[in-house]
N, CA and C of each residue as an Amber inpcrd file, in Angstrom:
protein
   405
 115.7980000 102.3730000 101.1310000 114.9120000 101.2510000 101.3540000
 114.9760000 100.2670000 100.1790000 114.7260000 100.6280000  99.1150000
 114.9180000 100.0290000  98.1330000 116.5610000 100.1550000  97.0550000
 117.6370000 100.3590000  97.8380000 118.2670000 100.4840000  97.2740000
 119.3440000 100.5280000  98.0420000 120.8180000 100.9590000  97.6900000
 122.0540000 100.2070000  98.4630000 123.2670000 101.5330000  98.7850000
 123.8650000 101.9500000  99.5870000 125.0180000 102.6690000 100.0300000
 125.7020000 103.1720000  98.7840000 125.3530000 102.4990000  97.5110000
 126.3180000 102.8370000  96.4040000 125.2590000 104.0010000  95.6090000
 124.6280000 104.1250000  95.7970000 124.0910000 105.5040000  95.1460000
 124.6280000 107.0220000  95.2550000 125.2250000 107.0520000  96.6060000
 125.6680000 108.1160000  97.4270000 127.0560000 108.4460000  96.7880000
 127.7580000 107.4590000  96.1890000 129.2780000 107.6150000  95.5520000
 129.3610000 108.8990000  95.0810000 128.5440000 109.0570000  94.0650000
 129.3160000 110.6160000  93.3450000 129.3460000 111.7980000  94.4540000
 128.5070000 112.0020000  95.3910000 128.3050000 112.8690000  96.1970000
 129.6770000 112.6060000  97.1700000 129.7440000 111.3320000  97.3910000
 130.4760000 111.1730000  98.7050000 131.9370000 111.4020000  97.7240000
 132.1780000 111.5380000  96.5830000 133.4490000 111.8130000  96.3250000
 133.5390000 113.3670000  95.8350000 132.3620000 113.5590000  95.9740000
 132.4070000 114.9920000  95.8650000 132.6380000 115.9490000  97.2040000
 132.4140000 115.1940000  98.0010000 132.3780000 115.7000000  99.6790000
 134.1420000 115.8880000 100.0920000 134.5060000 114.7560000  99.6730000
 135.7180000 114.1750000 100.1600000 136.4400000 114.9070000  99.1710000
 136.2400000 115.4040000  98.0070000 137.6150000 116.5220000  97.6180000
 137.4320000 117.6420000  97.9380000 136.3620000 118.2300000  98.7400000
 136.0780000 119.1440000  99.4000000 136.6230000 119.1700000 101.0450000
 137.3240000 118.0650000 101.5050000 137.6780000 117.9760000 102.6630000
 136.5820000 117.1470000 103.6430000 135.3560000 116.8730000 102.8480000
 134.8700000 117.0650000 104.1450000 134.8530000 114.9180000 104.1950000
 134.6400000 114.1560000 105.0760000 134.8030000 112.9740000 105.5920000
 133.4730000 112.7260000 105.2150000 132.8370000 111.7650000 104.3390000
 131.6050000 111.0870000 104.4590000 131.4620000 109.4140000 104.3340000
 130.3520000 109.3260000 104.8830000 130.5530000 107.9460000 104.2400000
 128.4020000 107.4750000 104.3310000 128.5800000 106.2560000 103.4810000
 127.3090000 106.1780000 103.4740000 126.8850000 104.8290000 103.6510000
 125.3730000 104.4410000 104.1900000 125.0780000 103.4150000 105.5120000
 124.1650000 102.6950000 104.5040000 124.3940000 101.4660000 104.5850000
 123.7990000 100.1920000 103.7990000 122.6190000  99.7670000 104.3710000
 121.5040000 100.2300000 104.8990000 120.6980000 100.0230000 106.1850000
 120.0190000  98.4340000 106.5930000 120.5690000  97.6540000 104.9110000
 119.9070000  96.2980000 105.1400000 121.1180000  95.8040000 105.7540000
 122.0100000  95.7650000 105.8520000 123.2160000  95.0550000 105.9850000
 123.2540000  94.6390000 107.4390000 123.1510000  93.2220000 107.7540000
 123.4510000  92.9620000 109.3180000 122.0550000  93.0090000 110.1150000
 120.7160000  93.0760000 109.0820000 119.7030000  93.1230000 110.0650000
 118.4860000  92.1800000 109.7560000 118.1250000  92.0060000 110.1570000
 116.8690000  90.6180000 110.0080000 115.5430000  91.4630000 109.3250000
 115.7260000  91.4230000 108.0030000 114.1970000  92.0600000 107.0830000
 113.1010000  91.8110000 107.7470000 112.6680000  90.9720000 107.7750000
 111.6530000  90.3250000 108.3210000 110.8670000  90.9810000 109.6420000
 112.0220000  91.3150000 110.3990000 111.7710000  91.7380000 111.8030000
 112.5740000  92.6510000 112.0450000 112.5720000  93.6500000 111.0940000
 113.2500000  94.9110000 111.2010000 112.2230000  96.0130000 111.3900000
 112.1740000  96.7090000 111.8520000 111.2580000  98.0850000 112.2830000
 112.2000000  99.2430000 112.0060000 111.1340000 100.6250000 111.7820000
 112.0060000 102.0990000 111.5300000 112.7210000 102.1920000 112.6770000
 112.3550000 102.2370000 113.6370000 113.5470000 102.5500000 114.7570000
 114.7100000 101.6750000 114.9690000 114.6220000 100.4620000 114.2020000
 116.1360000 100.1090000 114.1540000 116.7910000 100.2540000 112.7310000
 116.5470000 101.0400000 112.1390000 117.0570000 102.0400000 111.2440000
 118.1060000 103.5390000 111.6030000 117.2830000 103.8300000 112.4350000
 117.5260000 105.2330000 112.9510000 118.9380000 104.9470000 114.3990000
 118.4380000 103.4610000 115.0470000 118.9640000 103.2240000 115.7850000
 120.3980000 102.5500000 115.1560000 120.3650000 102.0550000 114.1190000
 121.8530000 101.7460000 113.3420000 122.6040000 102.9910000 112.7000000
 121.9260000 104.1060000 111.9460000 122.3810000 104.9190000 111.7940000
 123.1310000 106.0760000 113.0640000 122.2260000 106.4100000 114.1950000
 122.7380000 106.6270000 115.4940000 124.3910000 106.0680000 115.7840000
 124.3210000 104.8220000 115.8720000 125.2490000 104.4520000 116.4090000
 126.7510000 105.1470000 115.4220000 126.7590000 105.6200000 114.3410000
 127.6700000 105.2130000 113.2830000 127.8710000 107.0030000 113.5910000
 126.8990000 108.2290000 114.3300000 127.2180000 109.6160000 114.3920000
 128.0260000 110.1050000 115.3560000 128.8170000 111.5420000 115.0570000
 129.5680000 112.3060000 116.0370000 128.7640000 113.2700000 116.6490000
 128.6860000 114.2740000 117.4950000 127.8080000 115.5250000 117.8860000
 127.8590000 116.6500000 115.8710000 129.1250000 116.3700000 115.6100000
 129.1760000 117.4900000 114.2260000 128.6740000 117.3490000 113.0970000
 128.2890000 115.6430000 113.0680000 127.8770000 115.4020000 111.8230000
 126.4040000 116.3150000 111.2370000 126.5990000 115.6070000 110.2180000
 125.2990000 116.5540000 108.9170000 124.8560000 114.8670000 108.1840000
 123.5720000 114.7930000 108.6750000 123.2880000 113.6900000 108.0740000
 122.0870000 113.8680000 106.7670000 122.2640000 113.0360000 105.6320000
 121.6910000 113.5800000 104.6080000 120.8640000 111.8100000 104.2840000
 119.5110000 112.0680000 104.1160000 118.9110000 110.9440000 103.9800000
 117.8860000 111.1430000 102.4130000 117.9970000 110.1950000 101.5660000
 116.7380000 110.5190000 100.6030000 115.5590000 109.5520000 100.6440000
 113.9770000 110.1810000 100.8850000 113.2030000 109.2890000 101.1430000
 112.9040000 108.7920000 102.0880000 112.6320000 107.2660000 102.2150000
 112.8040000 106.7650000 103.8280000 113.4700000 107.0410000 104.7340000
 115.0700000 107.4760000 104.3580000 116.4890000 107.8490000 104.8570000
 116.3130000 109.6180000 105.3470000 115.2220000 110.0600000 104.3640000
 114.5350000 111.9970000 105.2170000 114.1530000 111.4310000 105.8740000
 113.0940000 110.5080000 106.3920000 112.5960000 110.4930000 107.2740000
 113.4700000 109.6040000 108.9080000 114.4930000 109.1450000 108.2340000
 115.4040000 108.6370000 109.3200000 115.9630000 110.2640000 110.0670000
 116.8830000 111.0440000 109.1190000 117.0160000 112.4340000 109.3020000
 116.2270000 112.5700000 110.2310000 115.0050000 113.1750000 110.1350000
 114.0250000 113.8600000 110.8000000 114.0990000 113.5530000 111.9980000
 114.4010000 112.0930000 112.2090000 114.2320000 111.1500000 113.5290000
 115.2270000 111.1930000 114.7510000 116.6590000 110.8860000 113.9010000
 117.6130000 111.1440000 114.2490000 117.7130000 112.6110000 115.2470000
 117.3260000 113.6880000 114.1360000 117.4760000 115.1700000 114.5910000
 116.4450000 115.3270000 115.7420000 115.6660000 114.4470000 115.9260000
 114.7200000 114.7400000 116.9010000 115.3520000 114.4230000 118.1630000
 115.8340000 113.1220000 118.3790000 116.3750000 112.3420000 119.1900000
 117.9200000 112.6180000 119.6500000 118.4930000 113.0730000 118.9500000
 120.0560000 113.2380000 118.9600000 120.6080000 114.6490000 118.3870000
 121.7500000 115.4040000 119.2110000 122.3840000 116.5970000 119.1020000
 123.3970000 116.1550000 117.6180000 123.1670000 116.7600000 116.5880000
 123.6350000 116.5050000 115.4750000 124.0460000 117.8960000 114.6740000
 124.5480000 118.2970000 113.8460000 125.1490000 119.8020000 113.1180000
 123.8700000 120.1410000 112.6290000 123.3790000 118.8810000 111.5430000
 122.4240000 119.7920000 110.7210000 121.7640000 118.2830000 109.9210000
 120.9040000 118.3760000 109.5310000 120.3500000 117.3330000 108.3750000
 119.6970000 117.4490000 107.3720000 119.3580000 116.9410000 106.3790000
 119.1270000 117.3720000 105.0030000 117.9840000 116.0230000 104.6170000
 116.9200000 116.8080000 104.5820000 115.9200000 115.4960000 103.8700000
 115.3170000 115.7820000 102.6550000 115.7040000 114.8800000 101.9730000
 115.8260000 114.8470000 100.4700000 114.4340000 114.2210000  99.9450000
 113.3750000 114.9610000  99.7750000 111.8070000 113.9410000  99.0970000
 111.4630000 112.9490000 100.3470000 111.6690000 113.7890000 101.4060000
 111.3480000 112.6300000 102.8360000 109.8230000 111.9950000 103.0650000
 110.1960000 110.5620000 103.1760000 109.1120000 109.6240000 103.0960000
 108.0670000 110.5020000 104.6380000 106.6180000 110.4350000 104.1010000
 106.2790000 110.5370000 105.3040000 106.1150000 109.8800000 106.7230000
 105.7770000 110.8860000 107.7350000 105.7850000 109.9030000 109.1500000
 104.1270000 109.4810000 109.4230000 104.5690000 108.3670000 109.9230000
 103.0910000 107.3510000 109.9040000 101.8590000 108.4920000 110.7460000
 100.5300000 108.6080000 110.1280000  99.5680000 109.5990000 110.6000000
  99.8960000 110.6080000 108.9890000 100.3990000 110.7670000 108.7610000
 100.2020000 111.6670000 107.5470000  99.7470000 110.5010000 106.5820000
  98.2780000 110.8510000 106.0400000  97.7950000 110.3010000 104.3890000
  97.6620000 111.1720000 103.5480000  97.9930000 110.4230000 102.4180000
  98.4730000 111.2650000 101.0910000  96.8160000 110.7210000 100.4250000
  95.9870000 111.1380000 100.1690000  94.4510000 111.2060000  99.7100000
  94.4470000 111.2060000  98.2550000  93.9310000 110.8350000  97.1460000
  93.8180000 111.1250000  95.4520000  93.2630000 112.0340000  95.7280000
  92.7950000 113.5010000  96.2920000  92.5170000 114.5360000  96.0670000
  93.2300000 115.2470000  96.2120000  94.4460000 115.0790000  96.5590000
  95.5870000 116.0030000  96.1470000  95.8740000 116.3950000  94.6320000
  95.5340000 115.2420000  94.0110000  96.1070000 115.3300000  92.7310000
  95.1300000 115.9090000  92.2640000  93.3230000 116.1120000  92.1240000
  92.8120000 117.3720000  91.9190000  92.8010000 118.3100000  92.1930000
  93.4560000 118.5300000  93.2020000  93.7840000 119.9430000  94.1310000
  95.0900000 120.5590000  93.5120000  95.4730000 120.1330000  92.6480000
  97.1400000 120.2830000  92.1310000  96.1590000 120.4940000  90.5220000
  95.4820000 120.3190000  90.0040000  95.0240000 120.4510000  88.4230000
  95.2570000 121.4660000  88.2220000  95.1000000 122.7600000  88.7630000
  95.1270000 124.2060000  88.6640000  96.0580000 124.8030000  88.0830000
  97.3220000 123.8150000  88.9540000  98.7680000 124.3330000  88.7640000
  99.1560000 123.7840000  88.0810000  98.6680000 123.0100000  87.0960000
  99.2070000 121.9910000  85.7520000  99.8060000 122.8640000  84.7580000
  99.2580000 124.0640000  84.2020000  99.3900000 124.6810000  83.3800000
 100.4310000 125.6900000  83.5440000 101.0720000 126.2120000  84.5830000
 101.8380000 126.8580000  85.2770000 103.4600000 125.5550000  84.7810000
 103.2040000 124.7980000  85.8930000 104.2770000 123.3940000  85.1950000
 104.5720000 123.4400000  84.1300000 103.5100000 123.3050000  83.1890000
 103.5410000 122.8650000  81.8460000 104.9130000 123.9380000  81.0980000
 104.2330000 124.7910000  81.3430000 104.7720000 126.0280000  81.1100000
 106.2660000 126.6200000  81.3440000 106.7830000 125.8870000  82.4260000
 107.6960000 126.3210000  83.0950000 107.5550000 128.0150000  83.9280000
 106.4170000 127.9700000  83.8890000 106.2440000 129.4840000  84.7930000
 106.2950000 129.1930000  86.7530000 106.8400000 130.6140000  87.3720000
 106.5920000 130.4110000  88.6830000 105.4040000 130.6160000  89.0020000
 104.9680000 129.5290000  89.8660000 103.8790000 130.0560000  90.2360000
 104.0920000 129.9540000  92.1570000 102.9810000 130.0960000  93.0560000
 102.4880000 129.7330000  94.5690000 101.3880000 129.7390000  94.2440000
 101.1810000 127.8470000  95.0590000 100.3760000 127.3470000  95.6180000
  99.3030000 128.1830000  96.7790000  98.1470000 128.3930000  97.0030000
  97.4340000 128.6060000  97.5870000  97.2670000 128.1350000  99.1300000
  97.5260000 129.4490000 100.0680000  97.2560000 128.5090000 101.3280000
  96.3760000 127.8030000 101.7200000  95.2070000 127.4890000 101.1640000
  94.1000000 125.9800000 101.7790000  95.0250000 125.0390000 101.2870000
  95.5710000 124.5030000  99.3170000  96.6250000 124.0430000  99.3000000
  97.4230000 123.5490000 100.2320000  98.2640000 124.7070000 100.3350000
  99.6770000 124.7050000 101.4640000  99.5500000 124.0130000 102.8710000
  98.1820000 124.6450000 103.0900000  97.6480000 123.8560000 104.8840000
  97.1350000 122.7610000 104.6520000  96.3480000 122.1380000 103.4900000
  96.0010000 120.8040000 103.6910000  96.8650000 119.4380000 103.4700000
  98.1000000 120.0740000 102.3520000  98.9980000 118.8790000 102.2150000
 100.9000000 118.9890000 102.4310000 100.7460000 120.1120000 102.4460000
 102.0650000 120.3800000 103.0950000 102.3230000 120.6690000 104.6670000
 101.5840000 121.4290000 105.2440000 101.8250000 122.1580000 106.5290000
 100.8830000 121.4230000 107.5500000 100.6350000 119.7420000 107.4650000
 100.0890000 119.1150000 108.2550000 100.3440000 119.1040000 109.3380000
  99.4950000 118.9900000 110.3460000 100.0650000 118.5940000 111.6340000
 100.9900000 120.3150000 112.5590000 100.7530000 121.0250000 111.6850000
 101.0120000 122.2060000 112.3300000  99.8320000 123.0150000 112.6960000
 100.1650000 123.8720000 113.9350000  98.7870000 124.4090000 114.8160000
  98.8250000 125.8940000 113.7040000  97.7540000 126.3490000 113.4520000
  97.3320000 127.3750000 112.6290000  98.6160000 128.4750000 112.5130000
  99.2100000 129.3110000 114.0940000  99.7120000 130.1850000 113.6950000
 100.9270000 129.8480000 113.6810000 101.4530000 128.7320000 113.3090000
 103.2130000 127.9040000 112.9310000 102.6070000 127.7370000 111.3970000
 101.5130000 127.6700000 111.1480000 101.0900000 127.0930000 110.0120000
 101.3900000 128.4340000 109.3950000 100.9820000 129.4940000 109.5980000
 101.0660000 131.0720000 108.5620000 102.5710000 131.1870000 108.5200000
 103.3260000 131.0470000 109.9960000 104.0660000 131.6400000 109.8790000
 105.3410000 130.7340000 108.7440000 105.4890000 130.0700000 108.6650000
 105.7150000 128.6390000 107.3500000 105.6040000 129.6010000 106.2380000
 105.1220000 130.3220000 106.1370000 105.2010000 130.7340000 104.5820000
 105.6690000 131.9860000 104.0090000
């Protein structure tokens, strides 16, 4: 979203001495800002897939992933820090709800998050027993 097809280089030349074919999608390129919407995002990226591909999005681009995979028979996809989908709010009480585990961070120790945690800001939008089984 904020940024351009050339970020992806080291990866995509890392792909490609591995054999495998990548390439990576400029999403402003060719489209009217102004009057651009997410689904003609998803719908430019679409056009550019095979049934085998593995599409890898970071951010706005997880959440293209997500979209894509919903909509279209694809190998596999990879969402990288995926932006959320509209209906999920991110609240400033997350970030008191996270104080606990400051010291754990700090630390470099492992720790787990608590399932009220886990169910209120990660495992949204899932029905209780998809929600347990998640963890």
């Amino acid at each position: 979203m904020l940024s351009n097809a050339d970020v992806w280089q080291l990866l995509i030349t890392y792909f490609n001495k591995k054999k495998y074919s990548c390439k990576a999608v400029n999403l402003r390129e060719g489209l009217n800002l102004r009057k651009t919407r997410f689904q003609d995002y998803v719908n430019k990226v679409k056009t550019l897939l095979v049934e085998d591909d593995i599409v890898i999005g970071h951010s706005m681009g997880g959440l293209i992933v997500q979209k894509i995979a919903e909509e279209t028979a694809i190998k596999g996809g990879v969402a990288i820090c995926s932006a959320s989908p509209k209906g999920i709010n991110f609240r400033g009480d997350i970030v008191l709800s996270s104080v606990k585990y400051a010291p754990k961070v700090i630390m470099k120790k492992p720790f787990k998050e608590e399932y009220p945690f886990i169910r209120k800001y990660m495992l949204v939008g899932l029905e209780e027993d998809k929600a347990k089984k998640n963890l």
